[in-house]
C-alpha positions in Angstrom: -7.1 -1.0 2.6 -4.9 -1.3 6.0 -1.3 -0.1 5.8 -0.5 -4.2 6.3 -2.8 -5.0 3.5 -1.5 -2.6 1.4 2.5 -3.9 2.2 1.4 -7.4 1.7 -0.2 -6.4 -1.6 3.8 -4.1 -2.5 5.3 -7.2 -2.2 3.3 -9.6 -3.5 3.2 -7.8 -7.0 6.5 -6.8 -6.4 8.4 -10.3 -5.0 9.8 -9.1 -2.1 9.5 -11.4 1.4 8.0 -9.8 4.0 6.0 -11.6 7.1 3.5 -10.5 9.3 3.6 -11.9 12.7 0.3 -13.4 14.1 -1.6 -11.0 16.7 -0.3 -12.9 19.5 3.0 -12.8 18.2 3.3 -8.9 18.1 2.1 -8.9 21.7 4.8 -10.7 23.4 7.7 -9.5 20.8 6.5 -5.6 21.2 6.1 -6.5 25.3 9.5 -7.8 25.7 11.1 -4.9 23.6 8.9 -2.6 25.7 10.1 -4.3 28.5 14.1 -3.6 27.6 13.8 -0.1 26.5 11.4 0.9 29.8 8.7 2.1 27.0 5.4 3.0 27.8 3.5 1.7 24.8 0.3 3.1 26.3 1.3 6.6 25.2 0.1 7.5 21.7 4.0 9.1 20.8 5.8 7.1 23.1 9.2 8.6 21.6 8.9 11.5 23.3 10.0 9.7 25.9 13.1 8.4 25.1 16.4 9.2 25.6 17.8 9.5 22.6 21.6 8.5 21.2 20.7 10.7 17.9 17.8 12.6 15.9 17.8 13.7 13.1 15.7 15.4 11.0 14.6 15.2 7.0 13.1 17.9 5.1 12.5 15.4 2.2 12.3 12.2 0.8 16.0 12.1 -0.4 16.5 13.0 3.3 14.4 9.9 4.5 16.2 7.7 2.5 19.5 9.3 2.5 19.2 9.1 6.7 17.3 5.9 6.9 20.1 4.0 5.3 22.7 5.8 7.5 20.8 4.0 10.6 20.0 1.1 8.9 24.0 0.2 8.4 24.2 -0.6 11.9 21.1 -3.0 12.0 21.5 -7.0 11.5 19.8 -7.9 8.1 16.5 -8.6 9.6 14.5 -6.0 10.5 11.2 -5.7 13.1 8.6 -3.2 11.6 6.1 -2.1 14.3 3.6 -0.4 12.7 2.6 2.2 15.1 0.5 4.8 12.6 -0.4 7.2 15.1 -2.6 5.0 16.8 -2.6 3.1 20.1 -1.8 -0.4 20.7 -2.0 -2.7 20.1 0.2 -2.7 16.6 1.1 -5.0 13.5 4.9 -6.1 13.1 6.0 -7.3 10.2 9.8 -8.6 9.1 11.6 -8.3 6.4 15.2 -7.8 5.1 17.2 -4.6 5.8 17.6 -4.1 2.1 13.9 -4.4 1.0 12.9 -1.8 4.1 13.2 1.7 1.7 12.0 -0.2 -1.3 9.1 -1.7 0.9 8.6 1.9 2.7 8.5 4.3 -0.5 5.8 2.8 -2.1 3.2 3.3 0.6 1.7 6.4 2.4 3.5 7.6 5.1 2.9 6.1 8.7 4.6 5.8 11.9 6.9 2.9 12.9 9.6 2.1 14.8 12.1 -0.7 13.9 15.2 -2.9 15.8 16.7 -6.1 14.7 16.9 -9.2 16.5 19.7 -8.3 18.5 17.3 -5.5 20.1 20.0 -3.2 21.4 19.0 -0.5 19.3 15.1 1.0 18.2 15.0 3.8 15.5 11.7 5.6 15.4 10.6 7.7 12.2 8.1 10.3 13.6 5.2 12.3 12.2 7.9 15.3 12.7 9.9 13.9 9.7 12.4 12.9 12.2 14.6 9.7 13.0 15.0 9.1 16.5 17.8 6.1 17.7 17.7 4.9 20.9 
């Protein structure tokens, strides 16, 4: 099962609202953002890249969440997922509330992702490094 396929599944069972945006959807929203943050989303780690406002790191999962929900407090309510994986894009995006992200998060295997709100002036990357990066 896909990483989407298995968060679609989470929240089914689970009744929280999540959406995935259509293929052609995620193109234009991850291009724009792309666009406004000069990212090169042809780079396989593109946060390596970026000039970051803060990092830090978590050595475990209370960590995650402890440092996740630190970021998260300065987010609007609804939150972009791009579902980066360690993969190249193109990638999945799906939306959901800022209070359903750790719930939504913790219950699958880990991947990479980076998330921003609809206000876009902020992108917070979670990296195969166990590491938040805000930009």
């Amino acid at each position: 099962m896909s990483i989407t396929e298995e968060i679609a599944s989470f929240c089914t069972e689970n009744q929280v609202t999540v959406s995935f945006l259509a293929d052609d959807e995620c193109s234009s929203l991850i291009s724009l953002v792309a666009d406004k943050f000069k990212l090169d989303i042809n780079r396989l780690f593109m946060w390596e890249d970026v000039k970051a406002v803060d990092r830090l790191e978590y050595p475990d999962p209370a960590g995650w969440e402890n440092g996740l929900n630190k970021y998260l407090q300065d987010f609007q309510n609804e939150i972009f997922v791009v579902i980066t994986d360690e993969n190249f894009y193109p990638w999945s995006v799906f939306i959901c509330c800022k209070q359903d992200l750790i719930r939504i998060l913790e219950n699958q295997k880990y991947f990479e992702y980076f998330l921003f709100d609809s206000l876009q002036q902020r992108l917070l990357f979670d990296t195969h490094h166990n590491e938040f990066i805000l930009w």
